[in-house]
C-alpha positions in Angstrom: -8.6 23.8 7.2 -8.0 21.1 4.3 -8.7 22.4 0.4 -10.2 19.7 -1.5 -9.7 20.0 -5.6 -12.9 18.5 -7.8 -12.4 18.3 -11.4 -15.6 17.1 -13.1 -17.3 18.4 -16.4 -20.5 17.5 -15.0 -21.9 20.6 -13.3 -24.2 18.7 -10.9 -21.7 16.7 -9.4 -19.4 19.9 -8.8 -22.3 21.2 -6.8 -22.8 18.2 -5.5 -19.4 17.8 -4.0 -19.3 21.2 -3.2 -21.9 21.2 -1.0 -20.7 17.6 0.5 -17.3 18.7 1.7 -18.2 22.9 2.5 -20.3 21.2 5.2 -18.3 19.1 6.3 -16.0 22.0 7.0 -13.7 21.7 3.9 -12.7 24.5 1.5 -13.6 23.6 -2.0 -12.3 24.5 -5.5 -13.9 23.6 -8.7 -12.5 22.5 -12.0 -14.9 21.6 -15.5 -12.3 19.8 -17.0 -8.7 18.6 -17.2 -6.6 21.2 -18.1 -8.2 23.7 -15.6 -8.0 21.0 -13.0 -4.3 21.1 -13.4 -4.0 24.7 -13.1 -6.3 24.6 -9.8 -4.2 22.8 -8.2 -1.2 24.1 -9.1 -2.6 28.0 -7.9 -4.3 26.3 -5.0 -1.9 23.3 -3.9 -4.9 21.3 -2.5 -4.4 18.9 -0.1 -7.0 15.9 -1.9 -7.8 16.2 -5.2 -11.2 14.2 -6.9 -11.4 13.8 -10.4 -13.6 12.3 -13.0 -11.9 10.2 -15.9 -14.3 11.4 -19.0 -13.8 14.5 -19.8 -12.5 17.1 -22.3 -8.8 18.9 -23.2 -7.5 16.7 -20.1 -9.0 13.1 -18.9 -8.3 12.3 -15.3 -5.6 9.5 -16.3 -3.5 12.2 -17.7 -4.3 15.0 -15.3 -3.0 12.5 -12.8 0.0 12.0 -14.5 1.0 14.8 -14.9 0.5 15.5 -10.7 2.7 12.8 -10.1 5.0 14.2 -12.6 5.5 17.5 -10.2 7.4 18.0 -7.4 5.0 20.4 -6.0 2.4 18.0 -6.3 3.5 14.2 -6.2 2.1 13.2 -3.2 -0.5 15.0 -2.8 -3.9 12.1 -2.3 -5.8 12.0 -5.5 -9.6 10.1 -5.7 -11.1 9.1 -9.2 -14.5 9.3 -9.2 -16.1 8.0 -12.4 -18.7 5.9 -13.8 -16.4 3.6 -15.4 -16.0 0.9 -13.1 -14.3 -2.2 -14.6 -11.5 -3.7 -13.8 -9.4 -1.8 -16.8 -10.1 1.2 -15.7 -9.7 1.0 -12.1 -6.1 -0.7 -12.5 -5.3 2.2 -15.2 -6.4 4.6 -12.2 -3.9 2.9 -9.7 -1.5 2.6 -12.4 -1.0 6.5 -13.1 -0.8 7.4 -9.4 -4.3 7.7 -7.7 -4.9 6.5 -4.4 -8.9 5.6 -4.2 -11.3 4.7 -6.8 -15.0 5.3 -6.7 -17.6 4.5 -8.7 -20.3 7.1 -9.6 -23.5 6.9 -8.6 -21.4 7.4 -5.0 -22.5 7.0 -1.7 -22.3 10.6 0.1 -21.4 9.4 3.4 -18.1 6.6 2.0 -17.4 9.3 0.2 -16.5 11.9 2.8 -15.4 9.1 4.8 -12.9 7.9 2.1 -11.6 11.5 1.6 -11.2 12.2 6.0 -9.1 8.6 5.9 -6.9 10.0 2.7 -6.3 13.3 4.8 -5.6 12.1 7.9 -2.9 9.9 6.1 -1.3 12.3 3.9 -0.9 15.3 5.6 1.3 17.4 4.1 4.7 17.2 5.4 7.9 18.9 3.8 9.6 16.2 1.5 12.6 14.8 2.6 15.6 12.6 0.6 15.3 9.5 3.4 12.2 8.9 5.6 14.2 9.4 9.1 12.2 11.6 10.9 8.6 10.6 13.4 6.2 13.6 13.5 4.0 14.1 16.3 0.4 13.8 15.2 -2.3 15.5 16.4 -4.4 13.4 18.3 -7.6 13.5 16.0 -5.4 12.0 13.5 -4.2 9.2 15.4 -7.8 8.6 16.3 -8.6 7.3 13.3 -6.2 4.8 12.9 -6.8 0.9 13.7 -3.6 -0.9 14.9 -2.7 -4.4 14.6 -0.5 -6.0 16.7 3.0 -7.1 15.6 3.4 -10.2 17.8 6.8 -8.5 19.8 4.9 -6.3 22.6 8.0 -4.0 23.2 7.9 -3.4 19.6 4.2 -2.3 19.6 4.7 0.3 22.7 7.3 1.5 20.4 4.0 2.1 17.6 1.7 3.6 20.3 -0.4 -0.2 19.9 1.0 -1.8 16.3 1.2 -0.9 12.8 -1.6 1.3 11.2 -4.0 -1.1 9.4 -3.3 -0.2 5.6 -0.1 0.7 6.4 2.8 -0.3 4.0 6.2 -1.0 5.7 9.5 -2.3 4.7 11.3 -5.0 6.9 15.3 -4.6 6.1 18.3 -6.1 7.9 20.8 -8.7 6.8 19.8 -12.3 6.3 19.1 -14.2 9.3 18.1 -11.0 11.0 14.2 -12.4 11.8 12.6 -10.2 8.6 11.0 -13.2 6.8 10.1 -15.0 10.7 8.4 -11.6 11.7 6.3 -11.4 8.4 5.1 -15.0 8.3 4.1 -14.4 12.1 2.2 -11.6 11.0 0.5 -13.9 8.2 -0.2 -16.7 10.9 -1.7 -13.8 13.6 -3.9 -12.9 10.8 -5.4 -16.2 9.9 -6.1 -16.5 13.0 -7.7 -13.5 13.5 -10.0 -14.3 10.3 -8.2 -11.4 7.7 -7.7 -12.3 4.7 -3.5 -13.1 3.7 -1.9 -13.0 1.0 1.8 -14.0 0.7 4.0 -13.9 -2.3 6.7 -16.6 -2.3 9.7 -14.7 -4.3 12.8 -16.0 -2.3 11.7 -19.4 -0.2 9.8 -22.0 -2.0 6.1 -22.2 -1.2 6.1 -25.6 0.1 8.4 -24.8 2.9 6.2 -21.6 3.8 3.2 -23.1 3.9 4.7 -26.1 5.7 5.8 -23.7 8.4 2.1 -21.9 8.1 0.6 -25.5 8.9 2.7 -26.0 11.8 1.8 -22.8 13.8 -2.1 -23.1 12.8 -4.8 -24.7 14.0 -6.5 -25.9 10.1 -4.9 -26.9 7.2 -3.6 -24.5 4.3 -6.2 -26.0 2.3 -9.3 -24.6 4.9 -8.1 -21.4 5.0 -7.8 -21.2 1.1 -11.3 -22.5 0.7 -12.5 -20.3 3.1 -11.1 -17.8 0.9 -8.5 -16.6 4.0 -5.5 -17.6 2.3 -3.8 -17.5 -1.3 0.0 -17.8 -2.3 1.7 -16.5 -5.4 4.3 -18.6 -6.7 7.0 -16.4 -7.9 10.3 -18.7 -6.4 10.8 -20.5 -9.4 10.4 -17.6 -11.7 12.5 -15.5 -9.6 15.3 -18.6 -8.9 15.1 -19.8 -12.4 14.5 -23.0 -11.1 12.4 -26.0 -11.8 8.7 -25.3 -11.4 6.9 -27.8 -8.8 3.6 -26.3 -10.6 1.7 -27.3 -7.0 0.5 -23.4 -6.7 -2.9 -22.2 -8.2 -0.8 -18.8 -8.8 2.2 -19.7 -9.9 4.7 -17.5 -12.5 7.1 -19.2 -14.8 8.6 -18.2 -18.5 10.2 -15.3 -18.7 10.9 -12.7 -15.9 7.8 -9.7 -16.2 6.7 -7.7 -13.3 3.2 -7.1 -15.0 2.9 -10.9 -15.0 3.6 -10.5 -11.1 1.1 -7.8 -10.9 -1.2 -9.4 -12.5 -1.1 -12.8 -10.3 -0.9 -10.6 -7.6 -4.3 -8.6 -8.3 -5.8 -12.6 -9.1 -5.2 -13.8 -5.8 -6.3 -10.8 -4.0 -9.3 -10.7 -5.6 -10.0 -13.8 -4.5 -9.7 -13.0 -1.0 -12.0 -9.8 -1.5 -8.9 -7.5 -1.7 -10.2 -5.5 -4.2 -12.1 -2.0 -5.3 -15.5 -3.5 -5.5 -15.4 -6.1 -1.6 -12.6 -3.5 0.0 -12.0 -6.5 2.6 -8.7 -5.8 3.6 -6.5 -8.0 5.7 -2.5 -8.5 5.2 -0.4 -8.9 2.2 3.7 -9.8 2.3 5.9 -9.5 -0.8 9.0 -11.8 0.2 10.9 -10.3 -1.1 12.1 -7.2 -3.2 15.6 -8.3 -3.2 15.0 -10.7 -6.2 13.6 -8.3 -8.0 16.2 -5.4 -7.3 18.4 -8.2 -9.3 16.8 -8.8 -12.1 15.0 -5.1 -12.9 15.7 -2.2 -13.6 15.0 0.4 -10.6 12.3 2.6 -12.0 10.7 -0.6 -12.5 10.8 -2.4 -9.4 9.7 1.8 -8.4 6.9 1.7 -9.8 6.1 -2.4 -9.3 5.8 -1.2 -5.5 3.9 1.7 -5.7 1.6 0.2 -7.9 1.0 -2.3 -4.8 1.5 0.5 -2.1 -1.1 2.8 -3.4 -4.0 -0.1 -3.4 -3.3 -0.9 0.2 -6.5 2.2 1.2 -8.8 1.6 -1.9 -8.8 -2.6 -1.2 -10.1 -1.5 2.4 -6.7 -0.8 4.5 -5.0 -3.4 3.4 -1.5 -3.5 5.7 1.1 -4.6 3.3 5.3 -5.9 4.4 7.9 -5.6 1.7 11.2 -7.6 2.8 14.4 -5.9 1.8 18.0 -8.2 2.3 20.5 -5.4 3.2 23.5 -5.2 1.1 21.2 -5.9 -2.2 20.6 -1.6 -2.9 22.6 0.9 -2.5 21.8 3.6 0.0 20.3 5.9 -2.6 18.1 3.1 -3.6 17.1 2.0 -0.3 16.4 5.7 0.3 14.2 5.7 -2.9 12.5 2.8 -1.7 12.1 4.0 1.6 10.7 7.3 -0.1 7.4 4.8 -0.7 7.0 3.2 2.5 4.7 4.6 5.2 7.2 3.1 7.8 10.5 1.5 8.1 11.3 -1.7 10.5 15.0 -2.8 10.7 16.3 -5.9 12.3 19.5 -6.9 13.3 21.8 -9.4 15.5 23.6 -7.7 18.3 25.0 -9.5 20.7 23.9 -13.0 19.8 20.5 -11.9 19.8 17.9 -11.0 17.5 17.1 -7.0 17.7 14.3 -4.9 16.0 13.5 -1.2 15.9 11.3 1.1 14.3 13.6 3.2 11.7 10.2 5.4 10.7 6.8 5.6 11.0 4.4 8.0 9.2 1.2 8.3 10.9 2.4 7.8 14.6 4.4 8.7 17.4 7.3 6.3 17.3 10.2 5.1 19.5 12.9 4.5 17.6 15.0 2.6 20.3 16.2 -1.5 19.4 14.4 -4.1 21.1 15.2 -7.7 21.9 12.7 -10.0 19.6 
């Protein structure tokens, strides 16, 4: 049985939650304020933990910092629930580690449902230095995953039917492999299936993508960005220091800033409805995390992807692909990266042919076995 952690000063609203989760079978402590929030849930080890922002010795900004500070406790799921629900503060909330935000008054029943999804993804598992092993879920958990299809069939009875929606995986093989081919497939299979898409152009320039997008669909680029379907951040010439073409809504120049990134990032999405308040989902590729492996530091580009990574739930299962060029990290870096990453796809050429196989894969039973693209 799961132990669910609520730290609110608000009396009613531990009662409240109380009575929410002990009926829906959960075991429940209770915490009035920061500090003995923290110490909950370092006597109890919880497996979620909700937590109001407001409140006194300890806000929930800083009791969630210091849980992603611990070794004991770093990934275990962590809601905010507060009143405060602007932008600011929800960013702030993703910022310092949480992995949903919801806005108070709350709705009982997305509540509950928000906290069964966060379970069923994070169940505990002992933490390892590289993500190389494929547990067996139970079947109730696999139940509650949605799949979407990768495009390369053999690969997706390798994944038990696709890739868990609001999954976030990392594509890495050498160049010329089929990593940047596979995740603009996955774009074009989700315009056409109506999700919303968001690419980020940090290694090809964003003419030739969306020249290749046009090609393979059925509408012009400029239909599925006015039906809201489709936006592309512009981050080649500020990653290439090259000439900005300036032809992008979202496009970075000046100097090289990963908030400036994040920040044209959470623009665009929001425009698509991925975002706290529409929670629409759909696809998202960051192409790729090579550049910035280049020019920042690693805790940086660390904390540039988990910043992404943890929104993928709270935006409404977003399914996010980070491309990787092998050779750019170093094996403990890849291993850090990997660290973040619900799954791992590799690619390779092997005998003239382009091969692909599932490295890792959190939430389902995998086959780890290479398969002809």
């Amino acid at each position: 049985m799961a132990t669910i952690l609520v730290v609110d000063d608000d009396a009613h609203i531990r009662t409240l939650a109380e009575a929410i989760f002990k009926s829906a079978g959960y075991d429940v402590v209770l915490a009035a304020d920061g500090v003995e929030g923290v110490d909950q849930a370092f006597k109890f080890l919880p497996d979620l933990i909700l937590t109001d922002i407001n409140m006194p010795n300890k806000n929930g900004f800083e009791l969630c910092k210091q849980i992603r500070q611990s070794d004991e406790l770093k990934h275990t799921p962590l809601i905010m629930v507060s009143a405060m629900g602007d932008d600011y503060n929800k960013l702030t909330g993703f910022d310092e580690g949480a992995d949903d935000y919801v806005t108070k008054p709350f709705n009982i029943e997305e509540l509950k449902a928000r906290a069964k999804s966060l379970l069923a993804r994070h169940r505990r598992t002992e933490p390892a230095p590289r993500i190389i092993v494929d547990p067996i879920l139970e079947p109730e958990i696999v139940s509650h995953l949605d799949f979407i299809p990768t495009g390369i069939p053999s690969l997706d009875d390798c994944l038990s039917g696709g890739l868990p929606r609001g999954s976030n995986i990392l594509l890495v093989g050498p160049i010329g492999s089929g990593k940047s081919s596979f995740s603009r497939q996955f774009m074009i299979n989700g315009l056409l299936a109506n999700d919303p898409c968001l690419f980020v152009a940090l290694d090809d320039s964003p003419q030739l993508i969306q020249k290749q997008f046009s090609q393979a669909l059925p509408h012009s680029m400029t239909d599925y960005e006015n039906s809201s379907n489709f936006r592309l951040v512009d981050a080649y010439s500020w990653s290439t220091m090259l000439p900005s073409q300036d032809h992008e809504r979202f496009s970075l120049t000046g100097t090289l800033d990963l908030n400036q990134l994040s920040g044209a990032i959470s623009d665009a999405g929001n425009e698509l409805g991925q975002s706290v308040q529409k929670k629409r989902g759909g696809r998202r590729v960051i192409d790729s995390i090579s550049s910035l492996l280049v020019h920042f530091e690693l805790p940086a580009v660390q904390r540039f992807i988990s910043q992404i990574a943890r929104t993928s739930l709270a935006f409404g299962d977003v399914t996010t692909l980070f491309v990787l060029e092998q050779g750019t990290a170093s094996d403990q870096v890849l291993n850090n990266i990997k660290y973040l990453m619900d799954g791992v796809i590799e690619f390779d050429q092997q005998e003239g042919r382009r091969a692909v196989r599932v490295a890792s894969m959190k939430w389902v039973r995998s086959n780890p076995e290479w398969q002809w693209m």
